[in-house]
Structures are given as C-alpha cells and as structure tokens.
C-alpha positions in Angstrom: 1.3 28.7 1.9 1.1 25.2 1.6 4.3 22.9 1.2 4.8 19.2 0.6 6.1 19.1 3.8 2.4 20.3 4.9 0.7 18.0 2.5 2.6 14.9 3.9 2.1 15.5 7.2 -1.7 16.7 6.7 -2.1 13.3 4.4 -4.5 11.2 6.7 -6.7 14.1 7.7 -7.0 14.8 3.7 -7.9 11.5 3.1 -10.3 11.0 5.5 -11.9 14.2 4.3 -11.7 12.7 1.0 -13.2 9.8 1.9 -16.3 10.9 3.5 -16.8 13.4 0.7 -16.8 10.4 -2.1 -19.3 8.3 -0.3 -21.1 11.3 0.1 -21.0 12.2 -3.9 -21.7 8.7 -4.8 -24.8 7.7 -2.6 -26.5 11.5 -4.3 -25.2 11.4 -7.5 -26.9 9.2 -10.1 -23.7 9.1 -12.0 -20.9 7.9 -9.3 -20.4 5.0 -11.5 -19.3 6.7 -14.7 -15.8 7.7 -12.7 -14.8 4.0 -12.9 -13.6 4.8 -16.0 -11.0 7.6 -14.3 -9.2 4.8 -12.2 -6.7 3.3 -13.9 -5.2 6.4 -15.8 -5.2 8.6 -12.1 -3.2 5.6 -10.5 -1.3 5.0 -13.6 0.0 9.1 -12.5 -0.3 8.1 -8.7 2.2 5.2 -9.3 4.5 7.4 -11.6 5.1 9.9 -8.7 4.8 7.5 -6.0 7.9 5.6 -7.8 9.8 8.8 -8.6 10.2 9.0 -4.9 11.8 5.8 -4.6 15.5 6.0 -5.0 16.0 3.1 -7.5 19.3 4.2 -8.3 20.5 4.0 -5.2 19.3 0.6 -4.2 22.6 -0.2 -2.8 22.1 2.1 0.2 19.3 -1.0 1.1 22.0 -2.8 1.7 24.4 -0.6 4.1 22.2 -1.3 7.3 21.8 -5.5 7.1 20.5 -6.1 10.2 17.3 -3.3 9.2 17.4 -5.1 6.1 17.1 -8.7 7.4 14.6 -7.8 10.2 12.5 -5.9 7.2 12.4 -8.7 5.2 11.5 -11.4 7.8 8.8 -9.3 9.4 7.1 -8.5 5.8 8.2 -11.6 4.2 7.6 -14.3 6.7 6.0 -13.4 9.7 3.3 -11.1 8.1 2.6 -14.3 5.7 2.1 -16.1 8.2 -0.3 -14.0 10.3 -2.1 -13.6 6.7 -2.2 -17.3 6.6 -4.2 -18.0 10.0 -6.6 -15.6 9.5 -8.2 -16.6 6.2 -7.8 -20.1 7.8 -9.9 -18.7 11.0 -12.0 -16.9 8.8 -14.3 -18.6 6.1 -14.2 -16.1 3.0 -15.0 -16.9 -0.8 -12.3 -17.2 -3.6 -12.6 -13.4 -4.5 -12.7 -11.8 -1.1 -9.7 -13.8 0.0 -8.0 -12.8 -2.9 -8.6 -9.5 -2.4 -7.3 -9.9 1.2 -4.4 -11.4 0.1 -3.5 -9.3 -2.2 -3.3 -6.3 0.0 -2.5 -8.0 3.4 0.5 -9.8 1.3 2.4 -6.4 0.1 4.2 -4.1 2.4 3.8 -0.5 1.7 6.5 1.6 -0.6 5.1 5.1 -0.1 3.4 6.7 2.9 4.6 4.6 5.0 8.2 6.8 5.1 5.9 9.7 6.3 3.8 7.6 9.0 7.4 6.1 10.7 8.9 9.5 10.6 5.5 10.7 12.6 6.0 7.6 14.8 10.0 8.6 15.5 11.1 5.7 13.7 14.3 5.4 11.3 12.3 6.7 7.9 15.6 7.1 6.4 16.3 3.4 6.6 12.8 2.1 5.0 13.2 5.1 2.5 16.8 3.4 1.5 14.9 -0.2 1.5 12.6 0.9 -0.5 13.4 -0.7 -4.0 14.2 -3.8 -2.9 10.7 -4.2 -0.8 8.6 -3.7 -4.0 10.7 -5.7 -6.3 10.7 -8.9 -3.8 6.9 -8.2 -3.3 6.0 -8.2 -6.7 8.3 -11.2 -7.3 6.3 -13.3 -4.3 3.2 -12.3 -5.1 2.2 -14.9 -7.5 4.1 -17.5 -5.4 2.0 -16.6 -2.2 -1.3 -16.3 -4.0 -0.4 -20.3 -5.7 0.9 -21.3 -2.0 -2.1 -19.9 0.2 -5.1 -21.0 -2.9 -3.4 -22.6 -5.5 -5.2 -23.3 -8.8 -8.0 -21.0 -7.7 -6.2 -18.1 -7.7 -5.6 -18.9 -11.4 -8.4 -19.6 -12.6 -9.6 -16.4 -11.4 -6.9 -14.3 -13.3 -7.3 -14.2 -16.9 -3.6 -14.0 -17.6 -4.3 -11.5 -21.2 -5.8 -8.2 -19.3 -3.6 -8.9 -15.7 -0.3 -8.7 -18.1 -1.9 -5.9 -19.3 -2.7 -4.1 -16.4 0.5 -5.0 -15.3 2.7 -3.5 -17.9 0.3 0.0 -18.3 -0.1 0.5 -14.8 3.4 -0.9 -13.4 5.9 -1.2 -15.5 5.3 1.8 -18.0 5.3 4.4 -14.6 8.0 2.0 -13.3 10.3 2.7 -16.1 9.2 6.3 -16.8 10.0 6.9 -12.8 13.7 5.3 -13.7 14.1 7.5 -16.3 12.9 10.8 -14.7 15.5 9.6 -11.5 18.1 9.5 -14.4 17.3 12.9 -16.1 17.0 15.0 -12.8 21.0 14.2 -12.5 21.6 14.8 -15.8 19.4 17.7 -17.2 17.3 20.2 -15.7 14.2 19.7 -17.4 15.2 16.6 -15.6 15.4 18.0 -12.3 12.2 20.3 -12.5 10.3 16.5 -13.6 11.5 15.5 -10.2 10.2 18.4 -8.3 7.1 18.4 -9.8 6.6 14.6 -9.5 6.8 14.8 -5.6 4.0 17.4 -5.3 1.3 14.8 -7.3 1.7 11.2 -4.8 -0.7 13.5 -1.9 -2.9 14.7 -4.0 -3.5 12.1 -6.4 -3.7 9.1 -3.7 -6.8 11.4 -2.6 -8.1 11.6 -5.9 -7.7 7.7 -6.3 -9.2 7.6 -3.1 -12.6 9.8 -4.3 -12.9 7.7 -7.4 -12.7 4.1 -6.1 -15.5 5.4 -3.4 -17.3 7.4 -5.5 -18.0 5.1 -8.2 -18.4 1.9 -5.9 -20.0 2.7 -2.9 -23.4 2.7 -3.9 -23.5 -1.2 -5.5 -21.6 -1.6 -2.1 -24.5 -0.3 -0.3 -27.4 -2.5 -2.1 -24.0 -5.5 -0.6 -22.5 -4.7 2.0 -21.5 -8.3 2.9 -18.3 -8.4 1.9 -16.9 -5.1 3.8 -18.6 -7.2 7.4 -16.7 -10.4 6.1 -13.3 -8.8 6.0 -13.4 -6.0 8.7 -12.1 -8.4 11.8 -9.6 -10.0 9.2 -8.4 -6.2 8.5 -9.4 -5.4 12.8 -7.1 -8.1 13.7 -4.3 -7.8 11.5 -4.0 -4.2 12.2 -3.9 -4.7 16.1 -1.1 -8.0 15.7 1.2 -6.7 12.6 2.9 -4.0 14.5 3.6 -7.3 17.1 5.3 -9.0 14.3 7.2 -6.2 12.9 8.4 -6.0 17.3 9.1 -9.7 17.1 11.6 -9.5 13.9 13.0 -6.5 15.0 14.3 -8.2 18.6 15.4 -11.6 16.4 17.7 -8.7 14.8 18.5 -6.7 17.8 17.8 -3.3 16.2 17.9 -0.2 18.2 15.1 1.7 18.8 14.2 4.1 16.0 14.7 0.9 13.7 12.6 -1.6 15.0 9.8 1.4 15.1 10.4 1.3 11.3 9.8 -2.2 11.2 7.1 -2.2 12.9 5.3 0.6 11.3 6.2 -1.7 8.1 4.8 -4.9 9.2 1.6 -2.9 9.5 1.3 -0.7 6.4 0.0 -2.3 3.2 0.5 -1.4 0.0 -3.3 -1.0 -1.5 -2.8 1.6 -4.2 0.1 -0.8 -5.8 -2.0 -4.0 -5.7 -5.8 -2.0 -7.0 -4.8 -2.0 -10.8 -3.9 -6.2 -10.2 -7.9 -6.4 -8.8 -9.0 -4.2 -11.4 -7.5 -6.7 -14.1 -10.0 -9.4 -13.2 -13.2 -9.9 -15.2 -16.1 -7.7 -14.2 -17.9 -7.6 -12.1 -15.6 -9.4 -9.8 -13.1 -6.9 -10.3 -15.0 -4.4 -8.5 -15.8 -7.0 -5.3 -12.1 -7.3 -5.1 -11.4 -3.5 -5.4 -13.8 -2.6 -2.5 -12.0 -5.4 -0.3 -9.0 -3.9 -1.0 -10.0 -0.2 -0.5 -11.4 -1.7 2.7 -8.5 -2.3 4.1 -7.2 1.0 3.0 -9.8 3.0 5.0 -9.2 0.7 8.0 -5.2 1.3 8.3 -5.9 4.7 7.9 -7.6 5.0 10.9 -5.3 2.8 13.0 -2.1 5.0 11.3 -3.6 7.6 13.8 -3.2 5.6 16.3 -0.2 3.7 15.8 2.1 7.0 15.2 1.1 7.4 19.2 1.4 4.0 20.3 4.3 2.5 18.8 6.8 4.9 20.3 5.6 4.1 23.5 5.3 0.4 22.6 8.8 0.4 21.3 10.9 2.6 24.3 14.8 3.6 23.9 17.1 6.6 24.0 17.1 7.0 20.5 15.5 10.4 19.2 
C-alpha cells in the first residue's frame, strides 16, 4: 500500500520517471504544446498543498533555535547571493536567461527540501520550523536582488499588470487558502480531513507540474537548445559550491552537526516550482525561454539531490544521529 511516507521518500525516482516520460510524450505527440494551458491552474493546487505544509501559525517556533536561524539566513541570504553574483559575472548570458537564473538560483527551497535533509541526517525539524520566515524574506528580496544584480532591465522585462496578476492567483490566493485550511484543521474537522488530504497532493502534483512544463516545451527547446548549454555550468557549478556555502555559514554559527547538514542541504535547494508562475507572467514567448531555464535547473538539482543525501553526511561529520 502506498503511504506519503512512501511517496516522499520515493519523490526523486518519480520525478525522474516523470521527466523522461514528458520529453518522451512531447517529442511524439503533435499536441505537447496544448498542455501549456494546464500550468498555471496544476501549480496554482501544487502551491496550495505545498503551503498547507508549512506551519505558518507557528512561525514563532523559527525563532526558538537562533543560531539555525542566523546561519539559515546568512547562507541563503548572503553567501548564496553572492555565489549567484560571480557566476552570471563569469558567465555572459542575455537579459532573459539571467533572469531566469536569477530567479531560481536567488530563492531557497520551502518544500522538498525537509524530505531531502531528513534523507541526508540533517535537522529537518529545524528547516521545517524556519520554513515561513524563509519564503516570506525571499519573496520580500526578490525584487531587490533582481534591481541590485540588473537593475532597470529587469523591469523593463516585467510588465507589472499580468506579474501582479500571476502573483495574487498563483501566490497569494493558495497562500491565504493554505492559512485558512491551517486554521480550520484546529478548529473543525472538515478542517482537519482539508489537511490530510492536502498533504497527499504536493508529490503527485510537483510530478504532474513536472510532465506539463516538459511536455509542452521540450520540443521548441529541441529546434533551441542554446539556452539549456548556456546555463548548465552556471547550474554545474553552483550545485557543486552551494552545499560549501551553506558549510561555511553553518561554522560562522557554530551549529552542531545535524544542523549545519540542514544548512547545507538549504544553501543548495532552490525553490523552482515557487518562482515558474513569476517567469510565466512575462510576455510570450519569452516567458517560456525563462521557464525552460528555470526547469533547467530543476532537473539538474535533482540529480545532484541523489548525490548530496550521500555526500553531505560524510562532508559534514559529528556524533549527532
């Protein structure tokens, strides 16, 4: 019988099942591109489910641990920029691309990442806790690294009408519905059996995300391929240093063992599925350039996750189980 418990742990191998099966469907089939139009509502459920595991209402538990907290913040919110900020100096990319990097590279994952550190025997407990604050200070620095790193580029690229938009269907409204489910599964039972349900769709519905973006893109991707070769050592090389940075802020803050391998396994995880519905705001078609850049960089951590739930327990050594 299968479990959440089953479906988180099996997660990668279903998405790299579900990968190969999109590109698959949308290099045969002549209508790939008419799932597009799927996206935004299956993220608009992924992010509902994905935030209904995040325990908003208990945001003060981010604050119990504050060494974790500073060391989380530092690695994601100034060491990571700062990686982010050599390598699109190192490498030359176009306006869209590098937003596209930035945009992903920029946001530290909410979700998966709880799964991925618990694999890795890091604290999971402690980046579940930190959880709210690490999306609402990414989402408030967005827009002040995107002006920082390519200033009035970056807005003259976003037409500010559909990205508000975007960003009130596809972040706000699950947002607040995710508040409000938190709220009625302590109050009501209907409530409670919301909750329940909600934490058997983020799995499934990250894959299906996963099938459509794919799907529907992969074959203009194929006729361009450029872009993917343009960011692929960007995404390479941030994978291989991140986990470094998320070392390095965990030693300014002295954490023991289990917690700097939560920091590091943050440092590295980026939160893609959060930041897609931003790159699908811009005007076509350079909406779906940024998109594939983004889901790039998906497909890349994915494979490194395998590796890093093996390496950074032995990278990061202690006596804590």
């Amino acid at each position: 019988m299968i479990t959440k418990d089953v479906l988180e742990k099996k997660q990668i191998h279903i998405y790299i099942v579900t990968l190969l099966f999109a590109a698959l469907t949308g290099l045969t089939w002549s209508g790939s591109a008419t799932l597009q139009d799927t996206i935004e509502p299956i993220i608009g459920i992924l992010l509902y489910s994905m935030f209904c595991q995040i325990p908003f209402l208990e945001v003060k538990k981010s604050f119990r641990n504050p060494s974790f907290f500073k060391a989380l913040l530092f690695g994601n919110f100034v060491l990571i920029p700062l990686l982010v900020w050599i390598l699109i100096q190192v490498f030359a990319l176009s306006t869209l691309t590098t937003i596209g990097v930035l945009l992903v590279l920029l946001t530290p994952c909410i979700d998966y990442v709880i799964v991925f550190t618990h694999l890795g025997k890091g604290d999971s407990n402690s980046v579940l806790a930190a959880t709210p604050v690490l999306f609402i200070v990414q989402m408030l620095l967005l827009p002040l690294f995107l002006w920082l790193f390519i200033g009035r580029e970056s807005i003259e690229v976003f037409e500010i009408t559909p990205f508000v938009k975007t960003f009130f269907y596809l972040i706000v409204i699950p947002f607040a519905s995710a508040l409000i489910t938190q709220w009625a599964s302590k109050a009501t039972r209907i409530g409670g059996k919301m909750m329940d349900l909600s934490s058997w769709l983020p799995v499934p519905f990250m894959a299906l995300t996963f099938f459509v973006v794919i799907a529907s893109q992969i074959r203009t991707l194929s006729t361009n391929p450029q872009p993917i070769y343009d960011v692929l050592p960007i995404y390479i090389l941030f994978a291989i240093v991140a986990p470094l940075a998320g070392l390095l802020s965990s030693k300014i803050f002295k954490l023991s063992t289990a917690q700097a391998r939560a920091v590091a396994f943050s440092s590295s995880t980026r939160n893609s599925l959060v930041v897609l519905p931003l790159a699908l705001a811009l005007p076509a078609p350079d909406n779906q350039l940024v998109a594939v850049v983004i889901v790039t960089q998906t497909v890349v951590e994915i494979l490194f996750e395998l590796l890093y739930i093996k390496i950074i327990p032995k990278m990061i050594r202690g006596n804590d189980k």
